[in-house]
N, C-alpha and C positions, 0 to 999 in steps of 0.2 A: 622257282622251286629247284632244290639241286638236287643231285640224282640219288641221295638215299633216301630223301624226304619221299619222291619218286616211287622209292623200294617200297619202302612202308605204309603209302598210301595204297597203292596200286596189287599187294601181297606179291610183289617179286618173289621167284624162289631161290632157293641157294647157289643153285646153278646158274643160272643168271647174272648173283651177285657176283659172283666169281670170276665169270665168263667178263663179265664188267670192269673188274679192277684189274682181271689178266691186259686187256685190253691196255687201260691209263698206265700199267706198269710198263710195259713194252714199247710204249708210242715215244717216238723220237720226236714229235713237236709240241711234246708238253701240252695237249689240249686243256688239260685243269688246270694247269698253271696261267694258262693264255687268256679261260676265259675267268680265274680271278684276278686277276689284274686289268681285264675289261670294266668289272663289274664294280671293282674298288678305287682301280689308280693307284693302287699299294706299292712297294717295290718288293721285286721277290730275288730271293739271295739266295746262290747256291751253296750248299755245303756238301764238302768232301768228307767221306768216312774216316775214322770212325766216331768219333765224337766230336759234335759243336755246343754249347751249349744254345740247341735252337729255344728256349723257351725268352730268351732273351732279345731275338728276331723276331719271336711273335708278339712282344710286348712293345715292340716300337714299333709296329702295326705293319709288321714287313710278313711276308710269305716265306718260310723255311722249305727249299728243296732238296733234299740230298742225291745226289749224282751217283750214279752207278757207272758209269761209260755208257758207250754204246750196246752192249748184251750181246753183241754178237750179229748187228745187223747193219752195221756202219763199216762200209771201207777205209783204211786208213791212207786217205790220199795226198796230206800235208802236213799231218803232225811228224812224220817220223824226217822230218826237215828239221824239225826245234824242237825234237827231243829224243835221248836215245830210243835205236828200236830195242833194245835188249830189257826194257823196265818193263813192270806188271802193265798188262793191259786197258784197265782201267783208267791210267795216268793217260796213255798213248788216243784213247778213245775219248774220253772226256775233252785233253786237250783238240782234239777232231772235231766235236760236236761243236766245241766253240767257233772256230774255222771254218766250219761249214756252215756258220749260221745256224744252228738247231736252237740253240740260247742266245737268240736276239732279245727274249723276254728277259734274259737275267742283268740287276740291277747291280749286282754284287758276287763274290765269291770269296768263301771261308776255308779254310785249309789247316788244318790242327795238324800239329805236329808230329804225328803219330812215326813218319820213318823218314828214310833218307829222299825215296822218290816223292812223300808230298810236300818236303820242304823242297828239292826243287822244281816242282810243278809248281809253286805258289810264286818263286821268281820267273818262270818262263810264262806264265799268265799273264801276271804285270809290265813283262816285255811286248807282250803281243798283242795286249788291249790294256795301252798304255791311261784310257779316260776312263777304267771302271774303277768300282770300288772293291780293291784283294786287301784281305784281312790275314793275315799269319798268327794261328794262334798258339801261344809258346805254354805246353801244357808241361806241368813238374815233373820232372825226372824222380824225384827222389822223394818220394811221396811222404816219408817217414821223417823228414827231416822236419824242425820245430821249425822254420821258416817259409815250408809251402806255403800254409794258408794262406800268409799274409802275399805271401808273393803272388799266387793263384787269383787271391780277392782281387787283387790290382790290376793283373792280366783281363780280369772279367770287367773292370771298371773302365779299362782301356778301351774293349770291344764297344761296352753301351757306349761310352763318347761317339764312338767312331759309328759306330749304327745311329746316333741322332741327329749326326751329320747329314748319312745318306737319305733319312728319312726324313727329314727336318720335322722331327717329331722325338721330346726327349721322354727317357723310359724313365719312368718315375716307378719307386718301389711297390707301392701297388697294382700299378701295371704290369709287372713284375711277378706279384705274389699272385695275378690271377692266372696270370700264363704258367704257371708253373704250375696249378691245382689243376689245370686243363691237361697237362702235361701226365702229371698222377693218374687222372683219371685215364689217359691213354694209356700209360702202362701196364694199370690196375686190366684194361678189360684187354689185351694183349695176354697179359701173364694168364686169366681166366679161358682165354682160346690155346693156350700152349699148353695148360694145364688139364684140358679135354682132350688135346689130341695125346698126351701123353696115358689117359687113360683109357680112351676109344680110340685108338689109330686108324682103325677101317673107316669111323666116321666122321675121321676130321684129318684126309687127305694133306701130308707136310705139304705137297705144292698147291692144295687150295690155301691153306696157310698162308704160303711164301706170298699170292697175290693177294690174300687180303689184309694181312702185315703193310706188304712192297705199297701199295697204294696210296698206303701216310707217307709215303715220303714225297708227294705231290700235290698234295690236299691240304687244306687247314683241321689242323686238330680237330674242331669242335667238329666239323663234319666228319672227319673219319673216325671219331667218337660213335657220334649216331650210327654210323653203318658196320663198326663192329657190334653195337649192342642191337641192332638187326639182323647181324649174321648171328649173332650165340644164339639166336631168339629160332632160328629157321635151322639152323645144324644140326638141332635134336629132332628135329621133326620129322627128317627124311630117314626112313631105315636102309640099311647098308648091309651087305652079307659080309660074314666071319667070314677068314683066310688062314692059312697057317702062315704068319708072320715070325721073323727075327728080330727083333725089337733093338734098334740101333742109336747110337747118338751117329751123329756127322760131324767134322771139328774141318776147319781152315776155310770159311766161308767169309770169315767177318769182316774182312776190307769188300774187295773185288766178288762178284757175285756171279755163281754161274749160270750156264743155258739152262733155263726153266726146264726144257727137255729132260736133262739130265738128273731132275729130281724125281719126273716121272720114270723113267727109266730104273730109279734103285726101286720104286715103289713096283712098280709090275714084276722087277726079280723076287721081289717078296720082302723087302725090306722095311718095316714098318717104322720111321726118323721122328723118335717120339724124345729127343733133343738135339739141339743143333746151334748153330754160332753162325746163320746168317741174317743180313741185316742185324746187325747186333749191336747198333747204333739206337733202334725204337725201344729197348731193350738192356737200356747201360746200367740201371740204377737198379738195386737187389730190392730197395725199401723205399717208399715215399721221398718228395722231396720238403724240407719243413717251409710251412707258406707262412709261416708268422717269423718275426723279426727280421734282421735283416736279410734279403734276398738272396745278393751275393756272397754274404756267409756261409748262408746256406745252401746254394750250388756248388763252392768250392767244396767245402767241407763234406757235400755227397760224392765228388768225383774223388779223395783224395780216401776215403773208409767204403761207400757204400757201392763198388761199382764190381760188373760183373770181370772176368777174367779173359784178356784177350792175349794176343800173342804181342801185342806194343802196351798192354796195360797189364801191373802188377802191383797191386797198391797192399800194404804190409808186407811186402814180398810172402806173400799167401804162398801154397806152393798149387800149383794148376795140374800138377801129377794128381795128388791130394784131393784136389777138387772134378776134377772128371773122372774119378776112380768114387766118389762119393755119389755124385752123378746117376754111375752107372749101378748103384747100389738102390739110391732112393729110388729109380725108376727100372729097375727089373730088364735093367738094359744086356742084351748077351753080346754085341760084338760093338764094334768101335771102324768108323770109317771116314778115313783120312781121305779128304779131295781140298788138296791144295793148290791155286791159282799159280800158274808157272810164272818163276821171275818174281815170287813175293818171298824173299827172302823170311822175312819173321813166320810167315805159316810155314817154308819147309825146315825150318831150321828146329822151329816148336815139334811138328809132326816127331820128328827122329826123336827127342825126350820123351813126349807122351804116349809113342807107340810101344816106347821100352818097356813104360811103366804098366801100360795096361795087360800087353803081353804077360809080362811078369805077375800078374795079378789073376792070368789066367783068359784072360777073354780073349777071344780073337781077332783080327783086325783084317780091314780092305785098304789096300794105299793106291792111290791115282793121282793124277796131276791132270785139269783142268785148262781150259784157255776160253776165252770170249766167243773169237769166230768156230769154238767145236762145234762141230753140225754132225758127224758120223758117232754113235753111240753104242758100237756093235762089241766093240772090246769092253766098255765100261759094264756093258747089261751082259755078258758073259762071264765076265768075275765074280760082279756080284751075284750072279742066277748061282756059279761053285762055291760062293763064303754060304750063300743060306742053305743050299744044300750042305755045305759040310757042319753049318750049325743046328740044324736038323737032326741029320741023322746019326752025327757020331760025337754029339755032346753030353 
């Protein structure tokens, strides 16, 4: 029985379930990962943010993990030998975990091309565990060009080869169109938990979110399916007291992830993070993905029109000013708070455009920069306790 079935049988309560996935998110030896691969003999593949297309892993009966680094609880005792120490920490940490053994379970790893540091972590992976299997996935530059798709389709048709290799199991397009409707359905009840907390925020805590979000990224779909439609089922149930809240988006989360601490901390200054851009990987695709015809058609053809707006993705060249200024209109949003991972170029580079725009639009803003090993909170929870008080009292 796995532990949502567990939930539901037994009436777990929310806090528990929480308590639960806080747990599997944090654990550096992958206990769910460990014991699916007991249990199946599958191989499980790591993938680096911010997009893979995992539903293509789970069709060739492999386990999709996505890799955060270390979060903050790993010393960095032989990575910064083979690779700069000056790069975001995530690279630095990831490549650690592997080093240190933490992903002895992992059968593979995928590294899309999103920047300069995961194209060369994907070479210094393959130097350094020269018998696994690294994938580089070479994602369109230029999305709008009459040429993507077809180039995209073939990049993806690349990948399944190479996934049937490791698994010695080929993905057939069925295979394919189920993993992909399993995939929807996780979106679908994601976007319905994003969608409460942006209307209840007392009752749907961002950092219980974050862990019950964070927890798909270790699990197989169809279970972290069941146990988000367990959690919506118990979220309404428990009553919560009103607060005076500031109702915030958060932006520069969506590679590198911070100290869980550190979500709590804006929430007890009074910040209620009713949008945000972390994990924004479980979270790529604005609309369905189509399960009928061809597959890989139509996975290109959602990354290249239907995808959300990151700081490495820009598809139409939309404009992300635009869009997080719309944002903050549908959701009754009053301030905007910038925490961007140090050494990640594409979030501080973005931060200084979108903080223009917002500004200029009138709303106010909090800017900080974030790191893995932050463990002291006391300057972050002091800015933010003065933005809500000055969105309070003199807006």
């Amino acid at each position: 029985m796995s532990e949502t079935q567990h939930f539901r049988k037994h009436g777990k309560s929310w806090e528990e379930i929480v308590a639960h996935c806080r747990v599997l998110v944090l654990d550096l030896d992958f206990p769910a990962v460990r014991a699916w691969k007991q249990q199946t003999g599958g191989k499980a593949v790591g993938c680096f943010p911010v997009y893979t297309p995992q539903e293509l892993i789970a069709a060739a009966g492999g386990l999709p993990v996505t890799l955060y680094g270390g979060r903050g609880l790993l010393e960095i005792d032989h990575a910064d030998s083979r690779i700069q120490s000056f790069v975001c920490s995530i690279a630095r940490s990831t490549l650690e975990l592997g080093l240190a053994n933490h992903l002895d379970w992992m059968d593979g790893f995928v590294v899309p091309s999103i920047c300069d540091v995961a194209r060369n972590l994907s070479g210094v992976w393959q130097r350094n565990f020269p018998g696994q299997f690294v994938f580089y996935l070479h994602l369109p530059q230029n999305v709008d060009s009459a040429s993507s798709l077809v180039y995209y389709r073939g990049e993806l048709e690349r990948f399944r080869a190479r996934l049937a290799e490791l698994t010695g199991r080929a993905v057939s397009d069925q295979a394919l169109q189920s993993a992909i409707r399993t995939y929807n359905r996780n979106r679908e009840l994601l976007a319905e938990l994003y969608r409460r907390r942006t209307v209840q925020p007392e009752q749907w805590p961002a950092s219980h979110i974050y862990a019950l979000a964070g927890v798909g990224n270790v699990l197989p779909r169809e279970e972290h399916n069941q146990l988000l439609e367990a959690a919506l089922a118990l979220g309404e149930s428990r009553p919560r007291p009103k607060r005076d809240w500031v109702r915030v988006a958060l932006r520069g989360m969506f590679c590198e992830q911070p100290p869980l601490e550190l979500l709590e901390v804006l929430e007890e200054a009074g910040c209620a993070v009713v949008d945000d851009d972390a994990q924004i990987g479980a979270r790529f695709f604005l609309e369905p993905v189509a399960d009928n015809g061809d597959p890989l058609t139509a996975l290109a053809e959602a990354y290249l029109h239907q995808t959300v707006l990151t700081p490495v993705n820009n598809p139409g060249q939309r404009s992300r000013s635009e869009d997080l200024l719309g944002r903050c209109r549908e959701k009754w949003i009053q301030g905007v708070v910038f925490a961007s991972a140090k050494f990640c170029e594409p979030a501080l580079y973005d931060a200084v455009r979108l903080k223009r725009a917002v500004e200029h639009a009138g709303l106010p803003t909090l800017e900080f920069e974030y790191e893995e090993k932050m463990t002291v909170f006391e300057s972050v929870r002091m800015q933010a306790e003065t933005f809500v008080e000055s969105v309070l009292f003199f807006s």
